[in-house]
C-alpha positions as CSV (number, residue, x, y, z in Angstrom):
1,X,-125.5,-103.8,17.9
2,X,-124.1,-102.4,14.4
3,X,-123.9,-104.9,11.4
4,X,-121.3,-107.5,11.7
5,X,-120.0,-108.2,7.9
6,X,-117.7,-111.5,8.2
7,X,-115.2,-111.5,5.6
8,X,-113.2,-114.8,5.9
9,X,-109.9,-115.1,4.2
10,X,-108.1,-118.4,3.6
11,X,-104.4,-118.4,3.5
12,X,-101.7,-121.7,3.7
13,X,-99.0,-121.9,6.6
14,X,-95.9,-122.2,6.5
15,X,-96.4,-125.4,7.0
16,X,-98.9,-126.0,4.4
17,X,-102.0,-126.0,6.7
18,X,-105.0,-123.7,6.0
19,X,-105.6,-120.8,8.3
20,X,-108.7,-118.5,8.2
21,X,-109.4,-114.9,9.3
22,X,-112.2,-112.8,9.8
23,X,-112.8,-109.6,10.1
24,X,-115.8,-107.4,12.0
25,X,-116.2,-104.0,10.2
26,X,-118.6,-101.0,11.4
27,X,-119.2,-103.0,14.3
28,X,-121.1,-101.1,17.5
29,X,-120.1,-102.5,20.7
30,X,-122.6,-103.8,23.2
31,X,-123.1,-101.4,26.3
32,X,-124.8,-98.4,27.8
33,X,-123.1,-95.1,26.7
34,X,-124.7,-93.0,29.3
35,X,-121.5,-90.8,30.0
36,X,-120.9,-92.7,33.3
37,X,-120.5,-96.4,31.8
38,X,-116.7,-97.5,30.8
39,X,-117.4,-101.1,29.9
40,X,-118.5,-102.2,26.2
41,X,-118.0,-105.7,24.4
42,X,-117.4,-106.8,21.2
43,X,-118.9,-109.9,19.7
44,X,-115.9,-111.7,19.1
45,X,-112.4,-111.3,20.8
46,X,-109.9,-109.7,18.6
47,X,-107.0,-112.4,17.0
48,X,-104.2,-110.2,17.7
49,X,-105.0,-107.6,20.2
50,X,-103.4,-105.0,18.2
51,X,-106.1,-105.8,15.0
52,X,-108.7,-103.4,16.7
53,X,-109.3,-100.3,15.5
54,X,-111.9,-98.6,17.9
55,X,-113.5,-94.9,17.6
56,X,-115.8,-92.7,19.5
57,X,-117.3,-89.7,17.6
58,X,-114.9,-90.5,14.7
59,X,-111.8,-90.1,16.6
60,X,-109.3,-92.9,16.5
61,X,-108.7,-94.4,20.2
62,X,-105.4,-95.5,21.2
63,X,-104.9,-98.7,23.2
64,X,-103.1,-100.0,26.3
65,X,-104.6,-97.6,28.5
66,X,-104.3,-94.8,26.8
67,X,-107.5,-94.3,25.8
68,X,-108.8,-98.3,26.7
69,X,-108.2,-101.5,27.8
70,X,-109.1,-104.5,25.6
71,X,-109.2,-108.2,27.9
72,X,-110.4,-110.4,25.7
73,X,-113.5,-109.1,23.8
74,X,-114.4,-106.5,26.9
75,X,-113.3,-102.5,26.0
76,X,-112.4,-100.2,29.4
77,X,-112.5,-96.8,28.6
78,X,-110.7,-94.5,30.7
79,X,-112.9,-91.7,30.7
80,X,-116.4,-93.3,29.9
81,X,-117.6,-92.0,26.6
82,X,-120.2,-88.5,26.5
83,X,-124.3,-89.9,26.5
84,X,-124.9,-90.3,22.8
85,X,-121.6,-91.0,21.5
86,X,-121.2,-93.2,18.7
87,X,-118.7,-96.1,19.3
88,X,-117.5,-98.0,16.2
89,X,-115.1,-101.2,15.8
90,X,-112.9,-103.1,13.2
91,X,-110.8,-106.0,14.0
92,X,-110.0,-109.7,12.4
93,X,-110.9,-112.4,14.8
């Protein structure tokens, strides 16, 4: 698994409440990428959805099965990546 860097940010509410974020940079997914495997997992679930940034081979992946499915912290590719590709993640959880 790539190196996780937690970057935590503290913000106030509307409300007045503090909130925190965090943020997985350069992050390798867990999984086999064997060119046959379509399932990899990420070591937190993205808070939102829509915070993950995810490429293979340096190419930007588009989401909502276009390119992959996100359920919780669980990536389905469409098309399994090549053997050897490199998968890398960003996202605030």
């Amino acid at each position: 698994m790539g190196m996780i860097k937690p970057i935590v940010r503290i913000q106030p509410t509307p409300s007045g409440s503090i909130v925190s974020t965090s943020f997985a940079d350069n992050e390798t997914p867990s999984g086999t990428v064997n060119g046959v495997n379509d399932t990899f997992t990420l070591a937190h679930t993205p808070i939102p959805a829509g915070s993950l940034q995810l490429t293979v081979n340096g190419q930007l992946m588009k989401a909502n099965g276009t390119d992959y499915t996100l359920t919780t912290n669980s990536i389905v590719f469409v098309t399994a990546p090549p053997t050897g590709s490199i998968i890398i993640a960003w996202y605030r959880y």
